[in-house]
DRENDO-1510 file (C-alpha; in Angstrom, 1 decimal, always signed):
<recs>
REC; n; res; u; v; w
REC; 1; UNK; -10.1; +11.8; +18.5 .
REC; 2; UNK; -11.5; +9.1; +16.3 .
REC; 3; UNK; -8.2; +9.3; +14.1 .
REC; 4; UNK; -6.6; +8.1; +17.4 .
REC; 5; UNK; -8.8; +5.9; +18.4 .
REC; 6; UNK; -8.1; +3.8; +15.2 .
REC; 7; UNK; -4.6; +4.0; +15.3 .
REC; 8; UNK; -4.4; +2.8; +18.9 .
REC; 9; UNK; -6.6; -0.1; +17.9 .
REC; 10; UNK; -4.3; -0.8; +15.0 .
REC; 11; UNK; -1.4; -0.3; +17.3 .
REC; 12; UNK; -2.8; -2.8; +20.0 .
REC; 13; UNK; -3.5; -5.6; +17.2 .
REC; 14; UNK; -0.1; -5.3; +16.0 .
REC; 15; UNK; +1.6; -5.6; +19.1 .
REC; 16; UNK; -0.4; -8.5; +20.2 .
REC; 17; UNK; +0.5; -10.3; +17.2 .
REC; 18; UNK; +4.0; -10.1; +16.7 .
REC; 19; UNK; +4.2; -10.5; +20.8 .
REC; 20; UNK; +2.4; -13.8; +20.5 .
REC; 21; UNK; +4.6; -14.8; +16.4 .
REC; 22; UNK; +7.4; -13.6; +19.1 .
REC; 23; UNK; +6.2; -16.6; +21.3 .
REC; 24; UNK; +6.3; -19.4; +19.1 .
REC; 25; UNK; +2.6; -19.1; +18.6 .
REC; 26; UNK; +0.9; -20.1; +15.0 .
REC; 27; UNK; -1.7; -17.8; +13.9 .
REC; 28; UNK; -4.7; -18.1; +11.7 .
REC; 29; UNK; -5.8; -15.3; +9.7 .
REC; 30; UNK; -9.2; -16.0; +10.2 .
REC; 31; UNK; -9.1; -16.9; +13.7 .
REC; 32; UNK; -7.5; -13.1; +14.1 .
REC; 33; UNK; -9.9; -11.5; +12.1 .
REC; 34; UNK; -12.6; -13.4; +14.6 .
REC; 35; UNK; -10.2; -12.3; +17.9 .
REC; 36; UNK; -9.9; -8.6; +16.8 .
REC; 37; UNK; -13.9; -8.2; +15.2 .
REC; 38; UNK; -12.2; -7.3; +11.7 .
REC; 39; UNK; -11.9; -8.5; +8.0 .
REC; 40; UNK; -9.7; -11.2; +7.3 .
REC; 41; UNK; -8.6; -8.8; +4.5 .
REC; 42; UNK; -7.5; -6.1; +7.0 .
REC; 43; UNK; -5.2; -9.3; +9.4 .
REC; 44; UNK; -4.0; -10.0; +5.7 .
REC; 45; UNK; -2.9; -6.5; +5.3 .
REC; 46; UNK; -1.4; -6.4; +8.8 .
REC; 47; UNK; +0.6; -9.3; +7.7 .
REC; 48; UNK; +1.7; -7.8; +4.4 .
REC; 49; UNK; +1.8; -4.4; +4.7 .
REC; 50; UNK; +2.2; -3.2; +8.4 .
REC; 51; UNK; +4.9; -5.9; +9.6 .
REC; 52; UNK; +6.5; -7.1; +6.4 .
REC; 53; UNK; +9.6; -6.0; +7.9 .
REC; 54; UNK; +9.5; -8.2; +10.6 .
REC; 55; UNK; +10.8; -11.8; +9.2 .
REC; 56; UNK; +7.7; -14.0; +9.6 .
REC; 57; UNK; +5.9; -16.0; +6.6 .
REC; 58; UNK; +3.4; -18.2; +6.1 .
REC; 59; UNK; +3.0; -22.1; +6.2 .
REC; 60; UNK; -0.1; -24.5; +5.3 .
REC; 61; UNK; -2.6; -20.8; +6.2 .
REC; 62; UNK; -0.7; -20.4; +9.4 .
REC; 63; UNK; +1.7; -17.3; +10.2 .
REC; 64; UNK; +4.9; -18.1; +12.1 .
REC; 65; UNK; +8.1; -16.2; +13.5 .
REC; 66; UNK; +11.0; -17.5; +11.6 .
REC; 67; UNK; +13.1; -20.1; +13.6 .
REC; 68; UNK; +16.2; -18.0; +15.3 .
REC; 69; UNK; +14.9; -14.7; +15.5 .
REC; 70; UNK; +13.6; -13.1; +19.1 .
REC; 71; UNK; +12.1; -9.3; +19.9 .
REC; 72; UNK; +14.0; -8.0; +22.9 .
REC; 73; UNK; +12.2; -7.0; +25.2 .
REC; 74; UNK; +14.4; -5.4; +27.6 .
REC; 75; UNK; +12.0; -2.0; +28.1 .
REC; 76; UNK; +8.8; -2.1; +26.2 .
REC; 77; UNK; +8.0; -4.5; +23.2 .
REC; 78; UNK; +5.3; -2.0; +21.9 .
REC; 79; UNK; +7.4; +1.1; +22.1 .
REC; 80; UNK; +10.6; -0.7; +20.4 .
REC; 81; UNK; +8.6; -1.9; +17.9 .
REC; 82; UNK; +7.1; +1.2; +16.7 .
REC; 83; UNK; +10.6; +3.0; +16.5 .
REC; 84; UNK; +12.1; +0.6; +15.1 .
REC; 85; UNK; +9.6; +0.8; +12.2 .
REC; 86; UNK; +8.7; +4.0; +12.0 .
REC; 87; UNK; +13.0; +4.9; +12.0 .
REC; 88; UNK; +13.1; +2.7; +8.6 .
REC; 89; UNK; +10.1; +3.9; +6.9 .
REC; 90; UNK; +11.7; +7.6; +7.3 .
REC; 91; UNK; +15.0; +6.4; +5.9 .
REC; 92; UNK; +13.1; +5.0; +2.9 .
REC; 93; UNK; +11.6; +8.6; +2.0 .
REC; 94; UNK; +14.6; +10.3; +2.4 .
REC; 95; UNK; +15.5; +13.7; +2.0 .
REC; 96; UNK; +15.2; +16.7; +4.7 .
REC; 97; UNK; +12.3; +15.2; +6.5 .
REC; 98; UNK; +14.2; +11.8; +6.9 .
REC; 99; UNK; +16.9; +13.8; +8.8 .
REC; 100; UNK; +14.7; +15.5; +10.8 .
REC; 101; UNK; +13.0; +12.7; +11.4 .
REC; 102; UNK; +16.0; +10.3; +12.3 .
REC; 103; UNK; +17.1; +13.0; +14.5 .
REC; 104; UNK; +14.1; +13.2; +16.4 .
REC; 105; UNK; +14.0; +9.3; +16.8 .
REC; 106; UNK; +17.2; +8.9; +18.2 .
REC; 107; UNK; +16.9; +11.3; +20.8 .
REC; 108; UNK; +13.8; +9.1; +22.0 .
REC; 109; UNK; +15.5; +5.9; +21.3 .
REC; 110; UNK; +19.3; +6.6; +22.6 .
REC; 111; UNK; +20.6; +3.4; +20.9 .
REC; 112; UNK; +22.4; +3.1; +17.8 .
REC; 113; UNK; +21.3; -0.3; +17.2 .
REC; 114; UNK; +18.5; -1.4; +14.9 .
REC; 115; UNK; +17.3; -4.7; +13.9 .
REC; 116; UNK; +14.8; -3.9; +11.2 .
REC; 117; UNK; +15.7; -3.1; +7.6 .
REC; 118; UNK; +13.0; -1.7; +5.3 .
REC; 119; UNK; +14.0; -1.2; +1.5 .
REC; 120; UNK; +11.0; +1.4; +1.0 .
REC; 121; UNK; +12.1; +3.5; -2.1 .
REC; 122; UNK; +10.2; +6.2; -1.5 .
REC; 123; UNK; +10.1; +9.6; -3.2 .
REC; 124; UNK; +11.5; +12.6; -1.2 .
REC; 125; UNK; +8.6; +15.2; -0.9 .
REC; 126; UNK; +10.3; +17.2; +1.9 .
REC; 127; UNK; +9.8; +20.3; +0.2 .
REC; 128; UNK; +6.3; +19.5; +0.2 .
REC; 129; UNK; +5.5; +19.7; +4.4 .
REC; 130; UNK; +3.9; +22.8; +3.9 .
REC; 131; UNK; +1.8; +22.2; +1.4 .
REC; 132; UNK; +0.5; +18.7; +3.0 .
REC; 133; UNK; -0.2; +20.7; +6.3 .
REC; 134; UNK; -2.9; +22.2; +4.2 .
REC; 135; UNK; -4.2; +19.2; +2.4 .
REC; 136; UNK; -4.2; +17.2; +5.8 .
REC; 137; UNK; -6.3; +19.9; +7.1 .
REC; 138; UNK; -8.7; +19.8; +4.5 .
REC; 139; UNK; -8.9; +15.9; +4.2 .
REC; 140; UNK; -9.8; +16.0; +7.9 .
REC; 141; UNK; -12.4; +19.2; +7.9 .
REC; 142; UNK; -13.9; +18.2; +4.5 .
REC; 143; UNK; -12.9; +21.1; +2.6 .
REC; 144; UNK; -12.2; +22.3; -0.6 .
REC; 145; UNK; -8.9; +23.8; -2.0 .
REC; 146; UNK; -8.0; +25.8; -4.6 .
REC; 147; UNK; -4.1; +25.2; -5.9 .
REC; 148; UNK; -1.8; +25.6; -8.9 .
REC; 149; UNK; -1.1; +21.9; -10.6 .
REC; 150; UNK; +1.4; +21.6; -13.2 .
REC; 151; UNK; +0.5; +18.3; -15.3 .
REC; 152; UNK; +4.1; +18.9; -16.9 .
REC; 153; UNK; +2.1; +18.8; -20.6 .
REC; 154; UNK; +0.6; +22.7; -20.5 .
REC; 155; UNK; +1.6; +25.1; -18.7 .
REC; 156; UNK; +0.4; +25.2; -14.6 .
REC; 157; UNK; -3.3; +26.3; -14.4 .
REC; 158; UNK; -5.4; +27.0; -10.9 .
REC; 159; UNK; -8.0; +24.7; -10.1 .
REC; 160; UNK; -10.1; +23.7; -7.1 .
REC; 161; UNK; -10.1; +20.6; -6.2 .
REC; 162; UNK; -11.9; +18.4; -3.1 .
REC; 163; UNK; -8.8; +16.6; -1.4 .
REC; 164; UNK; -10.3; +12.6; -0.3 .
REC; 165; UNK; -6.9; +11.2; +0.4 .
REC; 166; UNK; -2.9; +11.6; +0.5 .
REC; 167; UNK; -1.7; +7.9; -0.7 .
REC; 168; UNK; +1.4; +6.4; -2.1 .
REC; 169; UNK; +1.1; +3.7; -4.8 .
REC; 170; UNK; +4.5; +2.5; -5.9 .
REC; 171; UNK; +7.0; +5.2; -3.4 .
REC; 172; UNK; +4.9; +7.9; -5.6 .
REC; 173; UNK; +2.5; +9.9; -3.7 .
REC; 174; UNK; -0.5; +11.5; -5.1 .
REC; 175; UNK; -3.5; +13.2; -4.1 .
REC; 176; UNK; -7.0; +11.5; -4.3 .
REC; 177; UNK; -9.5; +13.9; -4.8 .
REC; 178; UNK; -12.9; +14.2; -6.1 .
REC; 179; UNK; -14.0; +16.5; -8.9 .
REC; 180; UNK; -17.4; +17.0; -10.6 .
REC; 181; UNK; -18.6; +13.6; -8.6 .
REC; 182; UNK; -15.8; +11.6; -10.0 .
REC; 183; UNK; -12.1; +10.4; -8.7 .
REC; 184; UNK; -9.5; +12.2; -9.7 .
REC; 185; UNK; -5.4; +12.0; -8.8 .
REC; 186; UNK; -3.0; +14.5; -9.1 .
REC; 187; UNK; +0.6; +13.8; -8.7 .
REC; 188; UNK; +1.6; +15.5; -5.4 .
REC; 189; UNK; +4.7; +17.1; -6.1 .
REC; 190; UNK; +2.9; +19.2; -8.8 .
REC; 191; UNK; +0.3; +20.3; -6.4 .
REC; 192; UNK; +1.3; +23.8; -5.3 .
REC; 193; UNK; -0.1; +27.3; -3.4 .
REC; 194; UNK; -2.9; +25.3; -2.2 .
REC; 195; UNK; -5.6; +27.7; -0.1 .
REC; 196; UNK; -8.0; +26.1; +2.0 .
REC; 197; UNK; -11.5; +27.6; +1.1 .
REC; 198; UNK; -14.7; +27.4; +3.2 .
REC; 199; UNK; -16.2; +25.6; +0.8 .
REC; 200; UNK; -17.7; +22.1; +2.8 .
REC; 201; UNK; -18.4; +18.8; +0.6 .
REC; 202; UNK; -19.3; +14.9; +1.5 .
REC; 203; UNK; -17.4; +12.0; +0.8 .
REC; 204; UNK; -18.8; +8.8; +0.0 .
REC; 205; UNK; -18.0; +5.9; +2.6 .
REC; 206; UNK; -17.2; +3.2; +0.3 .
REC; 207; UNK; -13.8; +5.7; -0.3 .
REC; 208; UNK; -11.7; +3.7; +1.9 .
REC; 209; UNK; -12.9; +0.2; +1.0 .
REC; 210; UNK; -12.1; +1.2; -2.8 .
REC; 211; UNK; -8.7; +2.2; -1.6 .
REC; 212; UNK; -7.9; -0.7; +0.6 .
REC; 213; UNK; -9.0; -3.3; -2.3 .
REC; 214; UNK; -6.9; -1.1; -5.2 .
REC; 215; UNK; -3.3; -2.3; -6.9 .
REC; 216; UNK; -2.3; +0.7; -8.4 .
REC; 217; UNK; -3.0; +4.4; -8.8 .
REC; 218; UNK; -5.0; +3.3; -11.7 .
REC; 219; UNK; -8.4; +2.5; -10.1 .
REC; 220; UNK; -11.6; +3.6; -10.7 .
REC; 221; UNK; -14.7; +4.7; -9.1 .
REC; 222; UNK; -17.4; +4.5; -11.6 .
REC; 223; UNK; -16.2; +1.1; -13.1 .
REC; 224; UNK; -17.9; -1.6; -12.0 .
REC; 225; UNK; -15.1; -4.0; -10.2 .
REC; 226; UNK; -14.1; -7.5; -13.0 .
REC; 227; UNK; -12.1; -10.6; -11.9 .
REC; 228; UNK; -9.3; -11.6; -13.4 .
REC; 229; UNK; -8.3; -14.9; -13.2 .
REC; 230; UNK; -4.3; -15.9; -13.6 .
REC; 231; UNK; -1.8; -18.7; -13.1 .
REC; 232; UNK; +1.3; -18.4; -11.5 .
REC; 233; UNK; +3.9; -21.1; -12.3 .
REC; 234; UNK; +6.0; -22.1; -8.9 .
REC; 235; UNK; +8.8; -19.2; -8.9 .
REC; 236; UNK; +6.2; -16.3; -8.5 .
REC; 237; UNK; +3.1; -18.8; -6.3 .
REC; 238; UNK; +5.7; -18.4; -3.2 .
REC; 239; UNK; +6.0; -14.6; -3.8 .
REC; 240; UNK; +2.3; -13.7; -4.0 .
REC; 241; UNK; +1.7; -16.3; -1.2 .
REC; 242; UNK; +4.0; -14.4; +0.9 .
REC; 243; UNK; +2.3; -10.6; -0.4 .
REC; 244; UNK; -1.0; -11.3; -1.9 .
REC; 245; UNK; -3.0; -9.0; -3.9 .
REC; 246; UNK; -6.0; -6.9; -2.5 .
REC; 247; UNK; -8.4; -8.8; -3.0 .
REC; 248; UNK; -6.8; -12.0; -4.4 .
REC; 249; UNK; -8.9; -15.3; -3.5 .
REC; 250; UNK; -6.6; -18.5; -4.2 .
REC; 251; UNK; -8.6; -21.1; -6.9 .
REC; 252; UNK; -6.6; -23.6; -6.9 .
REC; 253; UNK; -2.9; -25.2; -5.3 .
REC; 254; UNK; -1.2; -27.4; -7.5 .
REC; 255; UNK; +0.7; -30.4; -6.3 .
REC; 256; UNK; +3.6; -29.0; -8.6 .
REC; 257; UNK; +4.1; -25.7; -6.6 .
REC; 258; UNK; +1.3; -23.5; -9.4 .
REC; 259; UNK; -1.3; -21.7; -8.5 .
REC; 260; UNK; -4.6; -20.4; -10.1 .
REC; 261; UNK; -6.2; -17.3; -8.6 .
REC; 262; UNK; -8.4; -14.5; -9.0 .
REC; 263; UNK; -8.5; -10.4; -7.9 .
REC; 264; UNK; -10.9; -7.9; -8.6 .
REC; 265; UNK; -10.2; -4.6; -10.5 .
REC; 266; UNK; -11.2; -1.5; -12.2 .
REC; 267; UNK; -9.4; -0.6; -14.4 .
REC; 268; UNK; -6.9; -3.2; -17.3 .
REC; 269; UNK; -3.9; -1.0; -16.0 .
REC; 270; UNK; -4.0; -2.5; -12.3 .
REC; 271; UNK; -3.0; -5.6; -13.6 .
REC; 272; UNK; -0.8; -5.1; -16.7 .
REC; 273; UNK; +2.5; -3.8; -15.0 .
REC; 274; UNK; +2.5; -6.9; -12.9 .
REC; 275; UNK; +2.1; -9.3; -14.9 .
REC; 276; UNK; +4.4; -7.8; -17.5 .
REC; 277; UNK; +6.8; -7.5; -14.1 .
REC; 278; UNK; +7.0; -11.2; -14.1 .
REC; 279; UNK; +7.1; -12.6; -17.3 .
REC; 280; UNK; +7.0; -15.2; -18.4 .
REC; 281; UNK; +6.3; -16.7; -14.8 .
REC; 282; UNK; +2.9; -15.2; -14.2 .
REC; 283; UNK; -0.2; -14.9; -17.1 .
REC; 284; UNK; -3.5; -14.4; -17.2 .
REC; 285; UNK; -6.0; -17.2; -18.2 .
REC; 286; UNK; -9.5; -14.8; -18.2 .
REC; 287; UNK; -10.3; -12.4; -19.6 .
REC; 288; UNK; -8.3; -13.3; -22.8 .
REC; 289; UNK; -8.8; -9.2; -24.2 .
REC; 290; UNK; -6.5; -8.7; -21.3 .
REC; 291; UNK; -3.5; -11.4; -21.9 .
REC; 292; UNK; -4.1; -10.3; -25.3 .
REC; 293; UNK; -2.8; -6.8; -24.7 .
REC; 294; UNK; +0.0; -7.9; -23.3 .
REC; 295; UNK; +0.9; -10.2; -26.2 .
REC; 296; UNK; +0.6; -7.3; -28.7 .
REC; 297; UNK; +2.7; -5.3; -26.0 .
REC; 298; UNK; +5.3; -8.2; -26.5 .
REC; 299; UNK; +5.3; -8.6; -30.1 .
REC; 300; UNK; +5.8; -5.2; -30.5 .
REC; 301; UNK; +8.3; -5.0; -28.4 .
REC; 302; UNK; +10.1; -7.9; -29.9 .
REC; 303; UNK; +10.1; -6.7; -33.3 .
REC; 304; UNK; +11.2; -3.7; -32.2 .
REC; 305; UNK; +14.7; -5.6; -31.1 .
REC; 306; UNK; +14.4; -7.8; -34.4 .
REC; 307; UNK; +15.1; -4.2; -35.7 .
</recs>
């Protein structure tokens, strides 16, 4: 029951805010965060994550509906709402359970018709429900499994594992899972035969605070978190204005459209792919041994073409 409880809460937040976007109305982050007795970080991820596929943005800290654009409400905002974004996140993973899915949805819908388009790229792991039963049932009763993982380098070996989380990072899901008091992840797909045991074990509560403020698969428990501090130059400030970072606290807004900001990580590789991703529009300013990796990165690479 508590699983439910949360997701109603989530589910009354959400509706309440795009009802009110819906209305003309202005919102504050912080002032919804106050409303809703949450973190600003979690209205932030309801903006970014939960109904990026509604077309609202943000203006001088202030989150608006775009100018045109109306919900219907001709039955019930709330219910149209959710299948209209849970009918797009199934398209985006595909595969056997996207049919079943979308077959199951229209039945409950009976209209062809949907506004929302969500580009989700998303790997199929419909072979996989199975499996997942097992490792939802553990996640939830706090038990151990054993299973046979292939790490595609040796050949498959049987291991037991204590299953924290199912998460995607990037349309790639993985397992989170904790192993001789440490994270570990193991690519889900490669999971397989997993046996719940009755085997019991605890999980730390700062689990789901280190997941929410992670940028990549690459995080890491025992690191202490470091800030990194980058600039962006105009063409990417709009873009992670639009979808900031977890954990990303704005320095500086410069009168010629730059930015200077900070996140906090765990690990070198949370950061590297992005700011590789946009090059030369993004860099980092502190610490230098990280900009410094990616120079070498480029300078090899460049020679490499020189070749």
């Amino acid at each position: 029951m508590a699983y439910k409880h949360d997701y109603d809460k989530i589910l009354t937040r959400l509706v309440s805010i795009l009802s009110r976007l819906n209305d003309g109305e202005a919102l504050s982050v912080t002032e919804l965060a106050r409303e809703f007795n949450v973190s600003e970080r979690t209205i932030q991820r309801d903006f970014n994550e939960r109904l990026v596929s509604f077309p609202i943005y943000q203006e001088k800290k202030k989150w608006k509906m775009q100018d045109g654009y109306k919900i219907e409400k001709s039955k019930s905002l709330e219910d149209e709402i959710i299948l209209d974004i849970l009918e797009k996140i199934t398209e985006g993973i595909g595969g056997s359970f996207s049919a079943k899915a979308q077959a199951l949805l229209s039945k409950i819908k009976n209209v062809d018709f949907n506004p929302i388009y969500a580009k989700l790229n998303i790997e199929d792991i419909s072979e996989k429900l199975a499996a997942i039963q097992i490792l939802e049932q553990a996640i939830k009763e706090k038990r151990e499994i054993e299973c046979i993982y292939d790490n595609e380098r040796i050949k498959p070996y049987k291991t037991t594992l204590q299953p924290l989380k199912i998460a995607n990072y990037e349309g790639f899901w993985y397992l989170i899972t904790k192993k001789d008091d440490e994270l570990r992840k193991y690519y889900l797909k490669n999971i397989s035969q997993p046996i719940l045991l009755d085997k019991h074990f605890e999980v730390e509560s700062e689990i789901e605070e280190l997941l929410q403020n992670s940028l990549s698969i690459w995080f890491s428990k025992n690191t202490e978190p470091f800030e990194v501090k980058l600039y962006a130059d105009a063409n990417a400030t709009k873009y992670f204005k639009r979808r900031p970072l977890p954990t990303q606290t704005v320095e500086s807004l410069n009168n010629d459209g730059t930015m200077e900001f900070r996140v906090k990580i765990t690990h070198e590789m949370e950061i590297l792919p992005i700011v590789k991703y946009w090059i030369p529009h993004l860099r980092i300013i502190e610490p230098q041994w990280i900009q410094d990796i990616i120079d070498d990165d480029l300078k090899e690479y460049l020679s490499s073409i020189v070749k």
